[in-house]
C-alpha positions, 0 to 999 in steps of 0.5 A: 500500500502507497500513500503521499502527503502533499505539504511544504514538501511531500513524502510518499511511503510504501508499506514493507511490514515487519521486515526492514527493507534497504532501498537499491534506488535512493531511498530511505527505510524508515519506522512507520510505526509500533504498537505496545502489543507489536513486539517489532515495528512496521516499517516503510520505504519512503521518498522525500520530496522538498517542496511541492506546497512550498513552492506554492508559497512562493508564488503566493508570497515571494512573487505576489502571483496568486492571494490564496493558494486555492487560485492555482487551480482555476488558473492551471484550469485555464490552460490547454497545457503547460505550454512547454513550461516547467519548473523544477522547485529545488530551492533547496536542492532536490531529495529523493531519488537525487539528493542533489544539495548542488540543485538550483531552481530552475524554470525552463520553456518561457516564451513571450506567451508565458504568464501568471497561469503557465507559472501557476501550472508549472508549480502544480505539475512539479509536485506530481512530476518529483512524485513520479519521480519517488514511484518510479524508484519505489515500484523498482525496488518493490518489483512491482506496479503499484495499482493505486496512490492515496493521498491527503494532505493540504494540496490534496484538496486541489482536483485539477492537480490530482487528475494531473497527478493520475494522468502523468502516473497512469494510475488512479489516485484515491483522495481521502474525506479527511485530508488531514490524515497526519493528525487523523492518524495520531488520533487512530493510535490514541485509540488503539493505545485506550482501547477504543479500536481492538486492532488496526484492521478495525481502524482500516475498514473505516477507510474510504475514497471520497473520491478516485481520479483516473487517468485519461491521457494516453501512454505516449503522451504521458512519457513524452512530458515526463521526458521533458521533466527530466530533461528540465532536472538535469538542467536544475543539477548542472554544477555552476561555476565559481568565480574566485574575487580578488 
């Protein structure tokens, strides 16, 4: 089972039970959690992305684009397509599956025609591309396709940006009631722990998709825009140079 919060960052993990696995693909093992009557823990791989939401923060903050974070979708909507324009977010420098610390930000295929919206686009598309990312590296290391993304968090309220997220995965994306699972989860385990729920099965078949988005876009497209992606992050991870003042 997979699932991804969409925050600042985004941080997708995938359930490997009892037995700690150690990623051949840059990613990281890490505890999800352990239950008093558990006498080992379950673990998880997981992929770290820095920025997705943050990079909305940006628009919003840094550069004045947009008033509220809620604007994107309407102004993603607008558009056609991305218009050739992409921005990889590494303000930070990027995570999983580069830890890349030398990565810049970059924005790559700005025209005259370019605007607030593509701009807009670009940042909604670059979470679901650095997911791509981490499910690629993720299946690798699982051996297998995944059937299905659950996701919550803050950015999971966004439509438009979860049918971009199924359609550039070419696979359905399950959104939750409650997107703020972080904290529903704290909860769940408090129940656990004084006895409200027996067993986690009980808490999990309370679980529903509020709503499923499938993808729609064929296979050929799908790939030549990641094609793209990857080619803007290469670019995002060229070493510059450093003049030396005397």
């Amino acid at each position: 089972m997979v699932k991804n919060t969409y925050g600042t960052g985004a941080f997708l993990l995938m359930n490997t039970g009892h037995t700690p696995v150690a990623s051949r693909h840059r990613l990281l093992t890490t505890v999800a959690w352990q239950l008093a009557a558990e006498a080992r823990p379950t673990y998880a791989l997981e992929g770290s992305i820095f920025v997705t939401g943050a990079a909305v923060q940006w628009l919003r903050d840094g550069l004045g684009l947009i008033r509220d974070a809620a604007e994107t979708e309407a102004l993603a909507r607008a558009l056609p397509d991305n218009g050739g324009v992409y921005l990889v977010p590494a303000f930070v420098g990027l995570g999983a599956p580069y830890w890349d610390s030398e990565a810049r930000g970059t924005l790559t295929g700005l025209t005259r025609g370019a605007g607030r919206a593509h701009l807009a686009r670009a940042v909604l598309e670059a979470a679901c591309y650095q997911t791509r990312d981490v499910v690629e590296a993720m299946q690798a290391d699982a051996g297998t396709p995944f059937s299905e993304l659950r996701v919550d968090g803050g950015m999971a309220r966004n439509d438009f940006f979860l049918q971009l997220q199924a359609d550039l995965l070419g696979i359905p994306v399950a959104r939750t009631a409650i997107t703020e699972t972080t904290a529903l989860g704290t909860a769940y385990l408090a129940g656990l722990a004084t006895g409200l729920f027996e067993t986690t099965e009980a808490i999990a078949v309370g679980w529903r998709p509020e709503r499923r988005f499938e993808p729609v876009i064929p296979q050929d497209r799908r790939d030549a825009l990641y094609a793209e992606w990857k080619q803007a992050v290469a670019r995002a991870r060229l070493r510059r140079d450093h003049l030396e003042l005397h």
